[in-house]
C-alpha positions as CSV (number, residue, x, y, z in Angstrom):
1,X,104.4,40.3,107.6
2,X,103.5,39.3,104.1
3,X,99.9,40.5,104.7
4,X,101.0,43.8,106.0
5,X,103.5,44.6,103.2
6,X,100.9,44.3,100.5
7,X,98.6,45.9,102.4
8,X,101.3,49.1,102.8
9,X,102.4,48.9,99.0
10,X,98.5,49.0,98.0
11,X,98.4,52.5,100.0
12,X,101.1,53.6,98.3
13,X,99.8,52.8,95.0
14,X,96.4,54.7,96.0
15,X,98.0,57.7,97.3
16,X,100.9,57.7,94.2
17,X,103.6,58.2,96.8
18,X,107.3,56.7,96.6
19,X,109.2,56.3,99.4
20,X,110.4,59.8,100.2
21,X,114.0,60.1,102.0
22,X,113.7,60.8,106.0
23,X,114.3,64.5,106.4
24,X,112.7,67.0,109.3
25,X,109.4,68.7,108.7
26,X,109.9,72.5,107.4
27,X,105.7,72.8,106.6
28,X,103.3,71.9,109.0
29,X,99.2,71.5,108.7
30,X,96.5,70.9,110.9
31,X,94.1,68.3,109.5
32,X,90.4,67.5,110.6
33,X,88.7,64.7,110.0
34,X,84.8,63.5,110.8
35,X,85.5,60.5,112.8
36,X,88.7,59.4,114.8
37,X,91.9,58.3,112.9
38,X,94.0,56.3,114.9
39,X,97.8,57.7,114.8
40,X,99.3,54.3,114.0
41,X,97.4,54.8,110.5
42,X,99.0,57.8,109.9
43,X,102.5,56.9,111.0
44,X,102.3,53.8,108.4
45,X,102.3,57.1,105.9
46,X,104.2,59.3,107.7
47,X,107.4,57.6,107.1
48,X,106.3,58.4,103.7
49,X,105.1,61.0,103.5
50,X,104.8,62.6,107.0
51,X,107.9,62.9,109.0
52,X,105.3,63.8,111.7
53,X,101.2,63.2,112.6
54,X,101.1,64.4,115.8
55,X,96.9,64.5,117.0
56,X,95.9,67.6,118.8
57,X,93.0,66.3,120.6
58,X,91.5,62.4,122.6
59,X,89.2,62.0,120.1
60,X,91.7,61.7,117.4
61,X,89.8,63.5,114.7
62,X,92.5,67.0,114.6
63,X,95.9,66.2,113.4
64,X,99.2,68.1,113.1
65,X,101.2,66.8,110.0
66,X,104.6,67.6,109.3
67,X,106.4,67.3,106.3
68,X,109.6,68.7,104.1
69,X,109.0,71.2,101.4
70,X,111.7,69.9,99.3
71,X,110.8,66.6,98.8
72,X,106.6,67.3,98.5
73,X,104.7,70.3,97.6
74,X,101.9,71.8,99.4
75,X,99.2,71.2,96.5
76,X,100.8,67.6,96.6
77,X,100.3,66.8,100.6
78,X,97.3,68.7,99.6
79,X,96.0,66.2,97.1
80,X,97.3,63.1,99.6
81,X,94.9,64.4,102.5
82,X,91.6,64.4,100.6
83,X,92.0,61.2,99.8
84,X,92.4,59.9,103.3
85,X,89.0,58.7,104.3
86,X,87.5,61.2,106.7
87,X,89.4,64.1,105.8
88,X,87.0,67.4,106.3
89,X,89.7,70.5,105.7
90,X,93.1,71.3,106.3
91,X,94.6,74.6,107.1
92,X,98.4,76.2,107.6
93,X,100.0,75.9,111.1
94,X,101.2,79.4,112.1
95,X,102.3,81.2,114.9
96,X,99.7,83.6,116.6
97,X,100.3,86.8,118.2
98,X,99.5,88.9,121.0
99,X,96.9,92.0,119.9
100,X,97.9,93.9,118.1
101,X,100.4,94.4,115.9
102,X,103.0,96.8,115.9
103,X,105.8,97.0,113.4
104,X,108.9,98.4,114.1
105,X,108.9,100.9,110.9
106,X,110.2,104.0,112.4
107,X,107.5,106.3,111.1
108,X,104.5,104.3,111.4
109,X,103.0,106.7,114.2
110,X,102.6,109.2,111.3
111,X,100.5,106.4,109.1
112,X,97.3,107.2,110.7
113,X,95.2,105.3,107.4
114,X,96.3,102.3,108.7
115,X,94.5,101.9,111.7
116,X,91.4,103.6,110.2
117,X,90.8,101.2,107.4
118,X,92.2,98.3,110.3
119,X,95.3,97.3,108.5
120,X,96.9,96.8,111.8
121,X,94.2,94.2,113.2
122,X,94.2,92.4,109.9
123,X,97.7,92.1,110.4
124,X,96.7,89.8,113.5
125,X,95.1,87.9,110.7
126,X,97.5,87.3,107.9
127,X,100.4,89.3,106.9
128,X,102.1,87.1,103.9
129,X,102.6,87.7,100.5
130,X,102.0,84.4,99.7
131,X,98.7,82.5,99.8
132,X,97.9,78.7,101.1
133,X,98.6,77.1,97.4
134,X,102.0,78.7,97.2
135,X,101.2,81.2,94.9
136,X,103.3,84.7,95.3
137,X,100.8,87.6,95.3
138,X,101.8,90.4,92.2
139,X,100.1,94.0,92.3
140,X,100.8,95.8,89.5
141,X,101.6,99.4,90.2
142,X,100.7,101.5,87.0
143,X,102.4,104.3,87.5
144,X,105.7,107.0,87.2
145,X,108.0,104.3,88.7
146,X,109.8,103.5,91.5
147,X,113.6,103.3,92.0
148,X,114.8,99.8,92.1
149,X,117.3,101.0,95.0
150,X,114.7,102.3,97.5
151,X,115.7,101.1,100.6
152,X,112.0,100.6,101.6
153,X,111.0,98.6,98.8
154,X,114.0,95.8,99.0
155,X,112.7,92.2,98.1
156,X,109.1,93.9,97.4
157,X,109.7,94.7,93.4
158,X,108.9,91.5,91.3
159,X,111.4,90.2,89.4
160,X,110.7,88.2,86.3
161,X,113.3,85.7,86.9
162,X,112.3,83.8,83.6
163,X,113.8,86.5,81.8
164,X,117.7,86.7,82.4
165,X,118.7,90.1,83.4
166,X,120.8,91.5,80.7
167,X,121.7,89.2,77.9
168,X,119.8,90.9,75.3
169,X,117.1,88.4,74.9
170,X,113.7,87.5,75.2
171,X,113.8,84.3,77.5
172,X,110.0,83.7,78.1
173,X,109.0,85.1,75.0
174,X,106.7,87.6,76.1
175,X,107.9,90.1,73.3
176,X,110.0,92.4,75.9
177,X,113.6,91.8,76.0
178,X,115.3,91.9,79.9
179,X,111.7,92.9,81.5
180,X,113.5,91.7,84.4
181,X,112.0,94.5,87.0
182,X,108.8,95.3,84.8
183,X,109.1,97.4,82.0
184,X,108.4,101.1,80.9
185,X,106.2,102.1,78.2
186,X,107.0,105.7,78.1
187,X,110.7,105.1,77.1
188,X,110.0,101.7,75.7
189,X,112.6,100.0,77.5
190,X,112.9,98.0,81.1
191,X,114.4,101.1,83.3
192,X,111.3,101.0,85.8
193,X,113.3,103.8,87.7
194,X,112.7,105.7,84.6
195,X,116.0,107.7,84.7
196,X,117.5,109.9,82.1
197,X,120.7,109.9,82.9
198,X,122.3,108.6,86.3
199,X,121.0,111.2,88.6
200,X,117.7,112.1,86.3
201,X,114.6,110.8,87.3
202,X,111.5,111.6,89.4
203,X,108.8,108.8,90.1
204,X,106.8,111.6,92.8
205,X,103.9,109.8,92.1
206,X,104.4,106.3,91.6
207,X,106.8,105.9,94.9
208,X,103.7,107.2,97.4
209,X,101.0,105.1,95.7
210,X,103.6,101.7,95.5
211,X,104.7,102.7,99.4
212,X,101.1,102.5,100.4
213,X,100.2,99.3,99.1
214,X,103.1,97.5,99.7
215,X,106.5,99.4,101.3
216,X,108.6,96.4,103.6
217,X,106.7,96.2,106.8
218,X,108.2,95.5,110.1
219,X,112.1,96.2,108.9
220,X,112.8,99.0,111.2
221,X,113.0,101.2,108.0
222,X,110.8,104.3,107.2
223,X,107.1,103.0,106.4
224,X,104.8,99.9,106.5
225,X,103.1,99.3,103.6
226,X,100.1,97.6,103.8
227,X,100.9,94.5,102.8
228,X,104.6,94.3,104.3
229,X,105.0,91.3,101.8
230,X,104.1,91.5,98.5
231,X,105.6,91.6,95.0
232,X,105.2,95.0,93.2
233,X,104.9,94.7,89.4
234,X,106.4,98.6,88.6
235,X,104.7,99.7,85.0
236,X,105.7,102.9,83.7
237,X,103.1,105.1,81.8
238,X,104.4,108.3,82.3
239,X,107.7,110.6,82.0
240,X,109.8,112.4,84.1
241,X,108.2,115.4,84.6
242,X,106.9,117.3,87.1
243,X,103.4,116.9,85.4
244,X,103.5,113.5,84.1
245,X,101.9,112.8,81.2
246,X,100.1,109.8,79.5
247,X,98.3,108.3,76.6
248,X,95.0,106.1,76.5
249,X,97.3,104.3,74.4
250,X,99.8,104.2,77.1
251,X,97.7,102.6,79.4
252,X,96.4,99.9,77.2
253,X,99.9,98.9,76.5
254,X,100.7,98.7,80.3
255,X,97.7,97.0,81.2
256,X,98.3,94.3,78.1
257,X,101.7,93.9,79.3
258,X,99.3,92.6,82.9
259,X,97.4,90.9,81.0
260,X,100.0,88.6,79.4
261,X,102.1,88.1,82.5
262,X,99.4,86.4,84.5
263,X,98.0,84.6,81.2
264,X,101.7,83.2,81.6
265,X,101.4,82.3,84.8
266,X,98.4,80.3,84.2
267,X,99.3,78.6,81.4
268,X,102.8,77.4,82.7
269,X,101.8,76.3,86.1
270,X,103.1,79.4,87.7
271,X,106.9,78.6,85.9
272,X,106.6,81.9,84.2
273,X,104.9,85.1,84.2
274,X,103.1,86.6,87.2
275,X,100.5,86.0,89.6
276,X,98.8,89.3,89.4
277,X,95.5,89.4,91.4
278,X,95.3,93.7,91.5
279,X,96.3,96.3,89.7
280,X,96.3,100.1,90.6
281,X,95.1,102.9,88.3
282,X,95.4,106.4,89.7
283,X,95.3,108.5,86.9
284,X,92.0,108.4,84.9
285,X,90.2,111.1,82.2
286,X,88.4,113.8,83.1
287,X,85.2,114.4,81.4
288,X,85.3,111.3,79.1
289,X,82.5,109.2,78.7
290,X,82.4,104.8,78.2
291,X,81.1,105.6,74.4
292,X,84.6,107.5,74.1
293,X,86.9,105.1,74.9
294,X,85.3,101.4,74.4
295,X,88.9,99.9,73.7
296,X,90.0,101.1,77.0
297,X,86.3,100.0,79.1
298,X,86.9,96.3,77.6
299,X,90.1,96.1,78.8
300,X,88.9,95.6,82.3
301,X,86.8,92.4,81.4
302,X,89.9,90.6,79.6
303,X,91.8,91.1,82.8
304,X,88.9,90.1,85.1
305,X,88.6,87.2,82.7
306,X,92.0,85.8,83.8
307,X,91.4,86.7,87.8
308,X,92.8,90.8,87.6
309,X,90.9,92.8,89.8
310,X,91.2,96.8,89.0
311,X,90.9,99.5,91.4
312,X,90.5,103.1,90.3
313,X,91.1,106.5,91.5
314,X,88.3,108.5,90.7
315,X,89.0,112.4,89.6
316,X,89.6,114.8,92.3
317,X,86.9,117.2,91.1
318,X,83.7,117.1,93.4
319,X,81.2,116.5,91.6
320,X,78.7,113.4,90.0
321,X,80.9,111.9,87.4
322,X,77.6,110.9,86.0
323,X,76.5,113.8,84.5
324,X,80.7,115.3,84.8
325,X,82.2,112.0,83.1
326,X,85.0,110.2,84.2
327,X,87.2,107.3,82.6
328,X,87.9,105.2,84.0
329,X,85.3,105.0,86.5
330,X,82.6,105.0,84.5
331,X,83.6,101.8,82.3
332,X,80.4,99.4,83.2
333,X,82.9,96.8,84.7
334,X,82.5,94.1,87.6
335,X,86.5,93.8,87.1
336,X,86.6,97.6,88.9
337,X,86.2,98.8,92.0
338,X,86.2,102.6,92.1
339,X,87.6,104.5,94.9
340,X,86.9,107.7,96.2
341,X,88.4,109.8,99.1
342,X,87.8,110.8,102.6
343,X,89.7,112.2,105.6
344,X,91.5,111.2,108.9
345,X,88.0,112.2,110.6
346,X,86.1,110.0,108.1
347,X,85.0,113.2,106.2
348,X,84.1,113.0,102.6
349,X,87.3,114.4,100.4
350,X,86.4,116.2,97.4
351,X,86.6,113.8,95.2
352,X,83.9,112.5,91.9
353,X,81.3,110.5,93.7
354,X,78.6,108.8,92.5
355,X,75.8,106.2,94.1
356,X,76.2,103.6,91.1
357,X,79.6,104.4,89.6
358,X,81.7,104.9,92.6
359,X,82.0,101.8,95.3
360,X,83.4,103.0,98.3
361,X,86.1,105.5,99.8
362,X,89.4,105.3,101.4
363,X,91.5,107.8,103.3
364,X,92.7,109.9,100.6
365,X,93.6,113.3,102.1
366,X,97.5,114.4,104.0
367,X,98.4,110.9,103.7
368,X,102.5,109.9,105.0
369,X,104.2,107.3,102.5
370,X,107.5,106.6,100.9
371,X,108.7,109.4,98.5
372,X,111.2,109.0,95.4
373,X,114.3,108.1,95.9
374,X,116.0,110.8,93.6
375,X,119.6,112.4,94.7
376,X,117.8,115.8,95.8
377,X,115.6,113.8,98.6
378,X,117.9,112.3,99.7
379,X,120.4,114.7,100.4
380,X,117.5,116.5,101.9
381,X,116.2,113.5,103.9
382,X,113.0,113.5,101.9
383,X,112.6,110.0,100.9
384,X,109.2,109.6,103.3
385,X,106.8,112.8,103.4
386,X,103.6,113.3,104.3
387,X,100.7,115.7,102.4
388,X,100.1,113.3,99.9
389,X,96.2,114.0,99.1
390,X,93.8,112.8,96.2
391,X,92.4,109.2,95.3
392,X,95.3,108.6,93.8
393,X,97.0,107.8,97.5
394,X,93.2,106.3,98.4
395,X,93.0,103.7,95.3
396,X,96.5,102.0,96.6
397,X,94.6,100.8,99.8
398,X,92.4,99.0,97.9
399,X,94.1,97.4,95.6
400,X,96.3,95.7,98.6
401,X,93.2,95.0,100.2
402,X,93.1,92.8,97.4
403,X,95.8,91.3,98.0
404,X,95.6,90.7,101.6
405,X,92.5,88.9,100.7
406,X,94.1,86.4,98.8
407,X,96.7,85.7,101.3
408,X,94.1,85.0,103.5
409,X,91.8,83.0,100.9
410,X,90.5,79.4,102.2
411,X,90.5,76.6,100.2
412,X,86.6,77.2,98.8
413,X,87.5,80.6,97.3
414,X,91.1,79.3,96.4
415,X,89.7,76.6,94.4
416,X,86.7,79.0,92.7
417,X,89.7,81.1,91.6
418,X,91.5,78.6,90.0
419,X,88.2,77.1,88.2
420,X,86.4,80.2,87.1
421,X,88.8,83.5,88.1
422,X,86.1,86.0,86.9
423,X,84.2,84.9,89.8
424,X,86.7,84.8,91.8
425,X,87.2,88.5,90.9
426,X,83.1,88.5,91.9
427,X,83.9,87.3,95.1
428,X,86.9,89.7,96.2
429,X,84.9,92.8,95.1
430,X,81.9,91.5,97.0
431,X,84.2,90.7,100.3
432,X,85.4,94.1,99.9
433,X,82.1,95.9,99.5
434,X,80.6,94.3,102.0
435,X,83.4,95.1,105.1
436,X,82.9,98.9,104.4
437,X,81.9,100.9,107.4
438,X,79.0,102.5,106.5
439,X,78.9,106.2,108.0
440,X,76.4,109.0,107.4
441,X,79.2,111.4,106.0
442,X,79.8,109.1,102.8
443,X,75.5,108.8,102.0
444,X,75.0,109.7,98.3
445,X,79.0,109.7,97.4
446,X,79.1,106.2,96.9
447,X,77.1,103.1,96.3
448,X,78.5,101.5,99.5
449,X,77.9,104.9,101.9
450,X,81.3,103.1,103.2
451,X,84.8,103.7,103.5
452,X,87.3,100.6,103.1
453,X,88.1,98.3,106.6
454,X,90.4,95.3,105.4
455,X,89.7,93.2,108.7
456,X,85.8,93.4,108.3
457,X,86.7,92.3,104.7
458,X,88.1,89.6,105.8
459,X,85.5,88.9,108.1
460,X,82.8,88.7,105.4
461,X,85.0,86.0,103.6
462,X,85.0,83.5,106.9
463,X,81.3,84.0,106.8
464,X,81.5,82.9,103.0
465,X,84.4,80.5,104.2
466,X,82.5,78.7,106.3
467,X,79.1,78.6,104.1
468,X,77.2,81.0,106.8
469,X,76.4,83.6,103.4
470,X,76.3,82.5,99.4
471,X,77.5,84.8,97.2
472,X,74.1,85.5,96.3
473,X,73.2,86.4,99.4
474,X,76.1,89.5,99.5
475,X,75.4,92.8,97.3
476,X,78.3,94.7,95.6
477,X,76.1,96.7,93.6
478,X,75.1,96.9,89.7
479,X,77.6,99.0,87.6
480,X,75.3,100.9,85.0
481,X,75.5,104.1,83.4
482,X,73.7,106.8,80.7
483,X,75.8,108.3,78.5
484,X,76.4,110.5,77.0
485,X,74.6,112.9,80.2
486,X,74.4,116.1,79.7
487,X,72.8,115.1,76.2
488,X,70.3,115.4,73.1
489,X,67.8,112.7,74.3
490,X,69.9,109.7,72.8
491,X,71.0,108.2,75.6
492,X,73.4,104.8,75.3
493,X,72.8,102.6,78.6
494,X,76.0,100.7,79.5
495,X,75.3,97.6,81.6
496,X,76.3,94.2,82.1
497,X,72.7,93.4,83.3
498,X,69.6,93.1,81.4
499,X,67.3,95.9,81.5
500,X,63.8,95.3,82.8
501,X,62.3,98.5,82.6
502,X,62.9,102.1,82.1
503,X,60.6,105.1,83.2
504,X,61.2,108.9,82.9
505,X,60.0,112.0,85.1
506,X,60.2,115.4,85.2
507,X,61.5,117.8,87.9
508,X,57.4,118.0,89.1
509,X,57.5,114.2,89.2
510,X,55.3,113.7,85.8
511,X,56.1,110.8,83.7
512,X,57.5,111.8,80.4
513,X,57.4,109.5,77.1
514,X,60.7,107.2,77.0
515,X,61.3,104.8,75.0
516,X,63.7,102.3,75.1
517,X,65.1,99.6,72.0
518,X,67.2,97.8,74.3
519,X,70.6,100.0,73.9
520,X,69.6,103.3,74.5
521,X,66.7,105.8,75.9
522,X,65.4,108.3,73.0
523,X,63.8,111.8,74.9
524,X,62.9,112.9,71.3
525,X,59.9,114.7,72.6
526,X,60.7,116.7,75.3
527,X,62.0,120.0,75.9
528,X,65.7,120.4,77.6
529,X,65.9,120.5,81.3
530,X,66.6,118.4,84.0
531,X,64.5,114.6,84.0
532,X,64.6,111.0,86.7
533,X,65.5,108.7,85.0
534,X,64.3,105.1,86.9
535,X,65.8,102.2,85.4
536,X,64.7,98.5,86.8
537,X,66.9,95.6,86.8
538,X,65.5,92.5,88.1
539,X,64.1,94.3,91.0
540,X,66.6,96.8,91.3
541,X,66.0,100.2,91.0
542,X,68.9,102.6,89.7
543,X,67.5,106.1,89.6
544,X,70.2,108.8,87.4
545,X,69.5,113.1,87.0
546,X,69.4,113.2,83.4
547,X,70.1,116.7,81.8
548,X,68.5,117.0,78.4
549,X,70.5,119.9,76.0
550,X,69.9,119.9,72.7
551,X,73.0,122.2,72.2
């Protein structure tokens, strides 16, 4: 007996574990090891630990543990079960469902986006706003706002609980007093709702994109969103009006404001801030160049450098945004994912495309979502319309893409976000790019030929999951650009990637002079008119129209 109590205080020692009061499992895992385990060694810990081990197989190498949330965290029990000798991987017990799922929204029949980019089958696959570590996904709507009282969006707005709603004061020091629901750049205060007034305010633009992304799912109320559990971080950049309007300035601010919430989150363990893995942008510049607005480009690396992947509405003028300009889908950023738009017949939209600057498409055209929850709407039953075209109702769906691939994140990417959340970034753009389908009717708008499918997406992350591709192995595509295009012959070339090479033709197909001093491309001796431009990075070749006006 003497024997066997030292030898059960030395595992305790190993494993750092105290004896834990005997209360019923509320979490359960499922734990593989490589050899058998025999379940009297894991009931020694159980009563520890483990209120229940429970093997699922004869061999005794697949496990169900039990265990009570109060008394020992996930990333705790986590920590225990590597150090068990054996242990190979452990994953979240769940329930699984018949296919496929249906919510009980009462207008999802008129969602048709949802089964084209295969929300619904992905909703077979994960459907929480939470992922395996605990963490509570944030998307950050960037928007008009959205009215806190929106029946559709109840328990989806995030709420900054570290700051105490209404005592004047700054509790997490964050330099915004009460941010409680977000906060709202245009009036400088923390109304997200953005009301003048008690009966004055619009939010027509912000409430469609936030009710595509992320509307309650499955509460017998209006619309599914696409994730139907999420946290929405509501930023306002824009007014009241029927034509909103904002400021480069404006944006900066809101994205900053991002910025400093998940910083917050990192640095306190997740006690503060938010964990923002997305946000949404569908507003942009027309006609601006990157050499315009370098402030506002470099903004999307210092979020990607803290794990904030961007997604973009491109403009809604057909036409190449490399030689039309566009901000911001022209910032040369591997934080962005640029979105373009198509129809319910996978049609192309007209929308700026682009076969380096622009990644894929989403539905983007007569799209049914939430609408603002203003008096006249709804005393006119208005609060959910359809109609809603432009990449500004395409970019939602892939910024909660995003977030449905973090829900769904294993333990390899989990941990490669935590070490290095720039790749991590790297690694949800790549999942992304590579579920597209690829149809005929998007060749030449984008550099994917693809429009977004979230379950293919998800797909592509098992294969990386289970180590059957490297990230090396999965393109996303080079961003690059030339700038300004039309131009003089000085042309600036925006990469992130070294440039190998650069060669120039003219519309015949006869090389031109070119040269190149490792920023930019001087045509100094050429006449205007239209050139190729072939530009070779490490054996990619990125091939740009290049219009030459002296004027």
């Amino acid at each position: 007996m003497f024997k066997r109590l030292i030898i059960l205080c030395f595992c305790l020692w190993v494993f750092g574990l105290t004896a834990l009061p005997k209360l019923p499992p509320d979490q359960f895992l499922i734990v593989q090891f490589s050899r058998p385990v025999q379940k009297p060694s894991l009931s020694e810990m159980a009563g520890y630990a483990f209120p229940l081990a429970e093997a699922l197989n004869t061999s005794n190498t697949l496990y169900k543990i039990g265990y009570n949330s109060s008394l020992i965290d996930e990333g705790r029990v986590t920590s225990l079960l590597r150090r068990i000798p054996y242990y190979v991987a452990s994953q979240a017990d769940g329930p699984v469902h018949f296919r496929a799922t249906t919510p009980n929204d009462s207008l999802f029949s008129k969602q048709f986006h949802l089964g084209l980019i295969k929300a619904t089958e992905a909703w077979d696959l994960t459907r929480s706003g939470v992922n395996r570590r605990g963490d509570t996904i944030v998307l950050a709507i960037i928007d008009d706002g959205l009215h806190v009282n929106h029946p559709d969006f109840q328990g989806n707005i995030w709420v900054n609980y570290a700051d105490t709603a209404g005592n004047g004061l700054d509790d997490d020091s964050n330099g915004y007093i009460d941010d409680h629901y977000g906060w709202n750049f245009m009036n400088n205060n923390n109304d997200i709702s953005d009301s003048i007034g008690p009966f004055s305010y619009k939010a027509n633009h912000g409430t469609p994109v936030a009710g595509i992304a992320g509307a309650v799912g499955n509460n017998k109320e209006g619309i599914s969103g696409i994730m139907w559990r999420v946290k929405l971080m509501i930023v306002n950049i824009a007014d009241t009006g029927d034509f909103p309007a904002a400021f480069q300035s404006d944006a900066l601010r809101a994205y900053s404001y991002v910025l400093e919430q998940r910083k917050l989150y990192n640095a306190s363990g997740g006690k503060k801030g938010a964990f923002v893995v997305a946000t949404n942008s569908s507003w942009g510049a027309n006609g601006k160049f990157p050499h315009q607005a370098p402030l506002w480009c470099a903004m999307y690396d210092s979020l990607g450098k803290y794990g904030i992947l961007n997604a973009i509405a491109t403009s809604n003028t057909d036409g190449l945004v490399d030689t039309q300009g566009d901000l911001p889908t022209l910032c040369p950023s591997n934080h962005m994912i640029a979105v373009n738009a198509s129809t319910a017949d996978d049609k192309f939209f007209a929308s700026g495309w682009s076969t380096t600057q622009v990644d894929l498409c989403a539905p983007g055209h007569n799209i049914f979502s939430a609408m603002a929850y203003t008096p006249g709407n709804i005393r006119d039953g208005r609060i959910y319309t359809g109609g809603h075209s432009g990449t500004s109702f395409a970019s939602p769906m892939v910024t909660a893409a995003i977030g449905v691939l973090h829900s769904y994140a294993c333990e390899r990417v989990l941990d490669t976000i935590k070490m290095n959340p720039a790749k991590g970034n790297a690694l949800m753009r790549k999942f992304i790019l590579e579920g597209v389908d690829i149809l005929e009717t998007f060749n030449g708008k984008n550099v994917t030929s693809g429009r977004l499918n979230i379950k293919k997406s998800l797909q592509v992350m098992d294969k990386y999951c289970l180590g059957e591709v490297s990230v090396n192995a999965m393109h996303g595509g080079k961003r690059i650009g030339l700038f300004p295009n039309p131009g003089n012959g000085r042309i600036q070339v925006v990469s992130l990637d070294e440039v190998t090479s650069v060669a120039c033709y003219d519309i015949t197909g006869k090389p031109v002079e070119a040269v190149y001093d490792g920023q930019e491309i001087h045509l100094a001796n050429v006449s205007d008119g239209m050139y190729v431009i072939r530009i070779m990075q490490d054996k990619v070749v990125h091939t740009f129209t290049y219009v030459k006006n002296s004027d």
